[in-house]
C-alpha positions in Angstrom: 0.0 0.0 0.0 3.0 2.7 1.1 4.8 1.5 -2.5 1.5 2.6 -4.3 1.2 5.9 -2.8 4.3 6.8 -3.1 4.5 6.5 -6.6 1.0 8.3 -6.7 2.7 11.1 -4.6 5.9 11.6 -7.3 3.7 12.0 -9.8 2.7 14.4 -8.2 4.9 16.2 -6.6 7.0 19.6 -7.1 10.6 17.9 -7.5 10.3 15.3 -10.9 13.1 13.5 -11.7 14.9 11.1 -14.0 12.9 10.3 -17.2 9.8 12.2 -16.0 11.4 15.5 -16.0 13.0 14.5 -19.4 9.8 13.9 -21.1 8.6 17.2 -19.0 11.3 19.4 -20.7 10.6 17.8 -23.7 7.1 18.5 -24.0 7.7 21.9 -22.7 9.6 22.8 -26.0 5.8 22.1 -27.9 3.1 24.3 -27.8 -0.1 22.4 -25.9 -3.3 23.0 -26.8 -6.2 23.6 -24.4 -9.5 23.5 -24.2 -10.9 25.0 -20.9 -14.3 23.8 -20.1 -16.4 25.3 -17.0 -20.0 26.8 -16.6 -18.7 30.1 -15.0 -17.1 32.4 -17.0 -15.3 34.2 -14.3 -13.4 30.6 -14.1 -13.0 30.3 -17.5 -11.9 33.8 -18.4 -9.6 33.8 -15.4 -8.0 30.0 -16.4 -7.4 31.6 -19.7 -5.5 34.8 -18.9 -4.0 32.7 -16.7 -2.9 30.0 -19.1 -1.6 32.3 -21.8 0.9 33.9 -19.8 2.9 30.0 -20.3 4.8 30.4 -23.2 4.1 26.8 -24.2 0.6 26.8 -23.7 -2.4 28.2 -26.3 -5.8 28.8 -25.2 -7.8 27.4 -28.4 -11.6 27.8 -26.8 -13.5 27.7 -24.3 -16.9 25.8 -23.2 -19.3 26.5 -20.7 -21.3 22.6 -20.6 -20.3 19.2 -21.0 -22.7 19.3 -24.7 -20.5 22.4 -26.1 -17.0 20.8 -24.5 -17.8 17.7 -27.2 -18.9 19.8 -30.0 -15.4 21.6 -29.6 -13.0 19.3 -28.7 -14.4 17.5 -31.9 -14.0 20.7 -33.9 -10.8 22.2 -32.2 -8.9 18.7 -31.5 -7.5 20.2 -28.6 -4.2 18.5 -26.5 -5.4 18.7 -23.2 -8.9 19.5 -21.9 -8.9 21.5 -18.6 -12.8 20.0 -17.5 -15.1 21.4 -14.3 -17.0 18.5 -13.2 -20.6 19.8 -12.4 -22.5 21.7 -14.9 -25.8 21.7 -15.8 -27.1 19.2 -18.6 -24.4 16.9 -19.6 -21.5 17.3 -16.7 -17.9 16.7 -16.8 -17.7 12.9 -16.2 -20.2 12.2 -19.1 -18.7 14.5 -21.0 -15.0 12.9 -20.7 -16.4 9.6 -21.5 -17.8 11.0 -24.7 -15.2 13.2 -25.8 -12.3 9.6 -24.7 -15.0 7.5 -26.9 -14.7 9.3 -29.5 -10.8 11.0 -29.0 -9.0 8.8 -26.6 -5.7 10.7 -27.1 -6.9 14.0 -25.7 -6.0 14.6 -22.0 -8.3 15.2 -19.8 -7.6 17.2 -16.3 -10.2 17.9 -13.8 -10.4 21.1 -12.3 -12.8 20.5 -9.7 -14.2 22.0 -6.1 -15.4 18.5 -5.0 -12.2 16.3 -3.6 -13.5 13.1 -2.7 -16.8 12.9 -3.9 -16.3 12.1 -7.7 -12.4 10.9 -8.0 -13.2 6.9 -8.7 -16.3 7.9 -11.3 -13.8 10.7 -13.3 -10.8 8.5 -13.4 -13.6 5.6 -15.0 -14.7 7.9 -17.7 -11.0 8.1 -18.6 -9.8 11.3 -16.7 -6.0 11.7 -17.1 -5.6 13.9 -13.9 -7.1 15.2 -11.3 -7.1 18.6 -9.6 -8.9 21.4 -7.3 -10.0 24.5 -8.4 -7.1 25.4 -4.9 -4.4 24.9 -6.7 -2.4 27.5 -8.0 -1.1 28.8 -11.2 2.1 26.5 -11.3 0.2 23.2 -10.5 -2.3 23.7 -13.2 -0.2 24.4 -15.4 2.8 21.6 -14.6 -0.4 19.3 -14.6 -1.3 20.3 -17.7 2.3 19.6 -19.5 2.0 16.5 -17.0 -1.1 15.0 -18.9 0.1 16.2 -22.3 3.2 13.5 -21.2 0.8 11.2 -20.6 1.2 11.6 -16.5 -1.4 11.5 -14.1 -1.1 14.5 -12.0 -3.3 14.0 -8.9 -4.3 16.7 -6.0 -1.7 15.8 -3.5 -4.6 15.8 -0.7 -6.4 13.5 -2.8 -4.0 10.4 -3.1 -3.9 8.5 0.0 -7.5 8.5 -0.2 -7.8 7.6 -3.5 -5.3 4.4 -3.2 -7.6 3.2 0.0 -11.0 3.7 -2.5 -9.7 1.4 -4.6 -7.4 -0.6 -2.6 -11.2 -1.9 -1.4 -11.0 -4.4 -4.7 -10.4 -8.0 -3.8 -7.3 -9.7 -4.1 -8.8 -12.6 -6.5 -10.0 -9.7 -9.3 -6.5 -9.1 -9.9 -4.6 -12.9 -9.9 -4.4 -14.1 -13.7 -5.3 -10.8 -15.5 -2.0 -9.7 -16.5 1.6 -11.6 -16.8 4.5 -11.5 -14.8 6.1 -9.7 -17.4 3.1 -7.3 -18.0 3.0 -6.4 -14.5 6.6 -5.4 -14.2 6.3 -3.3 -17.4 3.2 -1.8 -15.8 4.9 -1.1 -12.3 7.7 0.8 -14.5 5.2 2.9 -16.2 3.9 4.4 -13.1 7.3 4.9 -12.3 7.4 6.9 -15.2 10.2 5.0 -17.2 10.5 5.6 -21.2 9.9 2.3 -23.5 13.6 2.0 -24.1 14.6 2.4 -20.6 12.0 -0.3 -20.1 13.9 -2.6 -22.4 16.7 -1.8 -21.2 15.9 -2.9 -17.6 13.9 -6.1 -17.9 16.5 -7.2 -21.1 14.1 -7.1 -23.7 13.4 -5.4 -27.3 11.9 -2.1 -27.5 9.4 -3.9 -29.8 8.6 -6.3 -27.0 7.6 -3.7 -24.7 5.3 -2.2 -26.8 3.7 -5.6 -27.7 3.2 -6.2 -24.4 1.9 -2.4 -23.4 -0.9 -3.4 -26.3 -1.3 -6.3 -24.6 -1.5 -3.6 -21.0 -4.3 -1.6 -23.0 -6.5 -4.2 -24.6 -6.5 -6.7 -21.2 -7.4 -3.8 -19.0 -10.0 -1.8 -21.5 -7.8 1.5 -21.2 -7.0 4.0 -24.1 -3.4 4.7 -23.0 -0.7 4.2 -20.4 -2.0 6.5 -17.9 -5.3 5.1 -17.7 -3.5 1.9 -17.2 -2.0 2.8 -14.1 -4.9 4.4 -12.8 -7.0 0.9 -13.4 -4.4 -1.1 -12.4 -4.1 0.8 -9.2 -7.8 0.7 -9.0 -7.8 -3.1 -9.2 -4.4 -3.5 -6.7 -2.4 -4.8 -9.5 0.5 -2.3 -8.5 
């Protein structure tokens, strides 16, 4: 249980290291796109003023329900979605399961008042991260170029209690669903290793790895590596 939260507490934490910080600094150097989705527009309009002072970061609409945030992320193909959670008509969790339906590869990062309250059913529609609307300027926008690496930034208030919610799965649910192999690729992910580093550890080909991350993806229903951690973590594979 410590070994799991740990690893949820360095992703999120101030002070990355290693191959997180590379791919960090890498995708620094791009410019990310963002859609900002809330029903206020105080929130919106001060997210984006707040967003385009980042250098690498461009503003490319805004929506104020979960109905318009499909309509544009379909139009705009956005990077990264910054999504509120409740809105009237369609709210942010059905909304991120339409919009991952349809567009797995966009990111999706809550930006929420409610902490405990909706974690396990956002992170099930396929939520990449999850913050509150507390944080500050620097950890929305390091979680934003977090998800855009295909992290999982989490509010730092919200992990223990996230790893007990779904620490609560049984220990039979998890025995034969992935390999040995799988498992170990899986507990490197989270630890935020690069495919070739990967390879590198456990002696195999880069080709090998990705086999197997396919493998990751189609055995636990999840649209990319970050939602794989979060499941297996959900079902106490890791």
């Amino acid at each position: 249980m410590s070994t799991t939260t740990e690893r949820l507490d360095t992703m999120s934490t101030d002070l990355l290291s290693g191959p997180l910080a590379a791919a960090l600094d890498e995708n620094r150097s791009a410019i990310i796109r963002v859609l900002v989705v809330d029903d206020h527009h105080v929130v919106r309009e001060g997210l984006r003023r707040m967003l385009e002072l980042e250098s690498g970061i461009q503003v490319v609409g805004e929506a104020r329900s979960g109905e318009e945030a499909v309509v544009k992320a379909l139009s705009l193909q956005p990077d990264v979605i910054v999504m509120d959670l409740k809105m009237p008509g369609m709210d942010g969790i059905a909304a991120t399961r339409e919009i991952k339906k349809q567009m797995p590869k966009i990111g999706i990062l809550v930006l929420t008042l409610y902490a405990e309250d909706f974690v396990k059913q956002a992170v099930e529609a396929g939520v990449s991260g999850y913050l509150l609307k507390d944080s500050d300027c620097e950890q929305i926008t390091r979680a934003i170029h977090e998800v855009y690496a295909g992290l999982c930034p989490i509010a730092p208030s919200l992990t223990r209690d996230l790893v007990m919610e779904y620490a609560e799965l049984s220990r039979t649910s998890r025995a034969s669903i992935l390999t040995r192999r799988q498992l170990e690729i899986l507990r490197l992910i989270a630890e935020g290793e690069s495919g070739k580093e990967i390879a590198r550890r456990l002696f195999i080909s880069t080709s090998t790895v990705k086999r197997e991350v396919r493998q990751i993806l189609s055995k636990l229903k999840v649209n990319d590596r970050a939602q794989a951690v979060s499941e297996a973590i959900r079902r106490r594979l890791i």
